[in-house]
C-alpha positions as CSV (number, residue, x, y, z in Angstrom):
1,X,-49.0,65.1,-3.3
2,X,-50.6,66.4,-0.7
3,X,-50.5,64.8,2.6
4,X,-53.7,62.9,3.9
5,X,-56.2,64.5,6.0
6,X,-56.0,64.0,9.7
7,X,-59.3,61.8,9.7
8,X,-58.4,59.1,6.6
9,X,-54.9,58.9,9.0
10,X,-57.0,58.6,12.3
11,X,-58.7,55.6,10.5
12,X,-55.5,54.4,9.0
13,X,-54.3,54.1,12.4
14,X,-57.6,52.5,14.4
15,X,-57.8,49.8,11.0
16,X,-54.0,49.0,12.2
17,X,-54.8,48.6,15.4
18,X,-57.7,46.5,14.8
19,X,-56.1,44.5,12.5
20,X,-53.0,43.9,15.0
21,X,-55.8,43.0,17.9
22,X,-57.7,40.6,15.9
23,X,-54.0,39.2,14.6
24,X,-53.2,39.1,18.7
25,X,-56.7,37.6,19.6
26,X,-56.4,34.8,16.6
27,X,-53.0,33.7,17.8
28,X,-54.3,33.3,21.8
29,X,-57.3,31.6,20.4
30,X,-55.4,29.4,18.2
31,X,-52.9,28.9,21.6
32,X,-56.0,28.0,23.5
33,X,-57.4,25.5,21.0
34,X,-54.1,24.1,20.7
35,X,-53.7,23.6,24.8
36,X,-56.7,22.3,25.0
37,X,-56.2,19.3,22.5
38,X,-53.0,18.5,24.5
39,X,-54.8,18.3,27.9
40,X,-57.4,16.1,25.9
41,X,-54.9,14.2,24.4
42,X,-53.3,13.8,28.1
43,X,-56.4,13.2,29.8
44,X,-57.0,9.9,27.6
45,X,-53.8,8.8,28.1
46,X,-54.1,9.1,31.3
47,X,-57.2,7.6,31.6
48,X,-56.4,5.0,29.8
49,X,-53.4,4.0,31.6
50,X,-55.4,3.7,34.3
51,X,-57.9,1.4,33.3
52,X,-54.5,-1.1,32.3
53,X,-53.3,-0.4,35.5
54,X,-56.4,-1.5,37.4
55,X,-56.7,-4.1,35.1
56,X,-53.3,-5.6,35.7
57,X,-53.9,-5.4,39.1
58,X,-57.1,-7.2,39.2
59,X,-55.7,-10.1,37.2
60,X,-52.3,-10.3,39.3
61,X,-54.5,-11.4,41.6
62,X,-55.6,-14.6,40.1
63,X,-52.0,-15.6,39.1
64,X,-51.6,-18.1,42.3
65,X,-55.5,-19.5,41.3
66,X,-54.2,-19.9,37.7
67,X,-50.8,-21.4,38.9
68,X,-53.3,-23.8,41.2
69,X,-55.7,-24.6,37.8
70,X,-52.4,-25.6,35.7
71,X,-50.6,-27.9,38.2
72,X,-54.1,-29.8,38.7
73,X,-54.2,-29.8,34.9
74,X,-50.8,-31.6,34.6
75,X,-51.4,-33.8,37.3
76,X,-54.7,-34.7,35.7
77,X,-56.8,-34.0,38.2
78,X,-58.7,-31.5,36.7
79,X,-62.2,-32.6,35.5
80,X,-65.7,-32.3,36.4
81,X,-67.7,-29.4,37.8
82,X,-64.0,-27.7,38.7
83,X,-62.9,-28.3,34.9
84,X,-65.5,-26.3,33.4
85,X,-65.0,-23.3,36.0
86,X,-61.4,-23.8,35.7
87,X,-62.0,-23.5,31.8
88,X,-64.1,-20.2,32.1
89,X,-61.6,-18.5,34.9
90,X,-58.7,-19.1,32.2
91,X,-60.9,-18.1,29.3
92,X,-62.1,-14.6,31.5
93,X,-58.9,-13.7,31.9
94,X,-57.7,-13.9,28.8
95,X,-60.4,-11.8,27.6
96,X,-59.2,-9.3,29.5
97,X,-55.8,-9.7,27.9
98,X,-54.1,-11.7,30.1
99,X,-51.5,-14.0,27.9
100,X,-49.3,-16.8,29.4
101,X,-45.6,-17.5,28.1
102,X,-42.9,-19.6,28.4
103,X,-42.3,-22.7,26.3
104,X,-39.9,-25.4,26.4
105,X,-37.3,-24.4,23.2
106,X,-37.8,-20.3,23.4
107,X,-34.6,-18.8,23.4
108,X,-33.6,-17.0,26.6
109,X,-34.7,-13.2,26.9
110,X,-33.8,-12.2,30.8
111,X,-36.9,-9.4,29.7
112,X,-39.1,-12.4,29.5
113,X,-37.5,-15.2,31.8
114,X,-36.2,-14.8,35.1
115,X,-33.0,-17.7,35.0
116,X,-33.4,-20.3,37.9
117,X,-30.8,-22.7,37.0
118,X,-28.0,-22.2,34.1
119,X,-26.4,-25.4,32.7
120,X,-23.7,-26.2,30.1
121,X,-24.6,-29.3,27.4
122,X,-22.8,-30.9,24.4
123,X,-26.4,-32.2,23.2
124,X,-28.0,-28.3,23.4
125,X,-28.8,-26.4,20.7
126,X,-26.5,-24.1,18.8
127,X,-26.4,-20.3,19.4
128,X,-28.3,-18.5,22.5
129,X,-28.7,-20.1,25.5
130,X,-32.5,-21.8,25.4
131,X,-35.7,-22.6,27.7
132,X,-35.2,-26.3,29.4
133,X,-37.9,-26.7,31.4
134,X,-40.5,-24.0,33.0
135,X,-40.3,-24.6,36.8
136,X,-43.4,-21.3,36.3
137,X,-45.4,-19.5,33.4
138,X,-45.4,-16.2,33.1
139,X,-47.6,-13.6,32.2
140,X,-48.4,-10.4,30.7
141,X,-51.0,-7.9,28.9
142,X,-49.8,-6.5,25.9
143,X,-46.4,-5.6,26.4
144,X,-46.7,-5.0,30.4
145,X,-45.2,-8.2,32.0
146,X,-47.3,-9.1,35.2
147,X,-44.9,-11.8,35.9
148,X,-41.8,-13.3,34.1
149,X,-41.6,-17.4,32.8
150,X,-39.1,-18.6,36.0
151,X,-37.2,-21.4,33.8
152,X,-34.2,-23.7,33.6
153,X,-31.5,-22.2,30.8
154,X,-29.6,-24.9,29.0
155,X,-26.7,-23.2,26.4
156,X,-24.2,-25.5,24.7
157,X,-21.2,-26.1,25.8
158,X,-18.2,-25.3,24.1
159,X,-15.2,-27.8,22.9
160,X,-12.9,-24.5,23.8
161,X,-14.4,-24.0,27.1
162,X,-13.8,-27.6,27.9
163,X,-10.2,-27.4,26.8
164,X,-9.7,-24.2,28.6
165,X,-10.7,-26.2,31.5
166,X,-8.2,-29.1,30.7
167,X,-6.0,-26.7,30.4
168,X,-6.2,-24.8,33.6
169,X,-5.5,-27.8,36.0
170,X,-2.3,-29.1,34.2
171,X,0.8,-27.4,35.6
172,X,2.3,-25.1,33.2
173,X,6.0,-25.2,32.5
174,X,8.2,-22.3,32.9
């Protein structure tokens, strides 16, 4: 066969090199498109950290007034006028997300409750060390914890740990 004429391989070669430009152009726009759904993707993340984080911030701030609210509620003295702006304060901040925590009975998670006082009982429940009293509530949004449940940790005390103890002020014999 007889070999092509110099134009048809002129255009074989300009068709190859447009097709390996438009291949090359399609792959940065593709990158581009690509980068620029990350930064969007970023951006709202960012963004919308942010907005939790001046949220939090905000709603730190009326801890101590909510502490105030929930003595005076368990001292009975909250009723009246104050009862129905106390009432409104609570229920404004919780639609904002704030949540208290911290029963009486909740087993012990030191990612929740920050352990005042730890003490041993035969009447305690079985199994993890448990909530005895809540000396102060926490409180978080979603999973962010503004301020962890400060409690009293009651665990059950053990018949070998009392023995152990028996055991350890007799003299041993040698």
């Amino acid at each position: 066969p007889p070999p092509p004429p110099p134009a048809a391989q002129e255009e074989e070669l300009a068709g190859a090199d447009l097709a390996r430009q438009l291949a090359e152009r399609t792959a940065d726009l593709q990158r581009l498109q690509a980068e620029y759904v990350n930064y969007k993707r970023r951006v709202d993340r960012d963004r919308e950290a942010q907005r939790l984080n001046a949220t939090a911030s905000v709603l730190a701030s009326f801890l101590p007034v909510l502490d105030d609210i929930g003595r005076a509620r368990d001292h009975g003295e909250l009723e009246g006028g104050f009862k129905a702006v106390a009432d409104s304060l609570v229920q404004a901040t919780s639609a904002h997300g704030l949540e208290q925590f911290g029963e009486h009975g909740d087993v012990f998670d030191p990612t929740l409750h920050e352990a005042l006082m730890h003490r041993l009982d035969a009447d305690a429940p079985e199994g993890e060390p448990t909530v005895d009293a809540i000396m102060q509530v926490g409180y978080r949004i979603g999973d962010r914890i503004l301020r962890p449940a400060r409690v009293s940790v009651v665990e059950r005390e053990s018949a070998d740990a009392s023995s152990e103890d028996d055991g350890a002020s007799e003299p041993t014999a040698e």
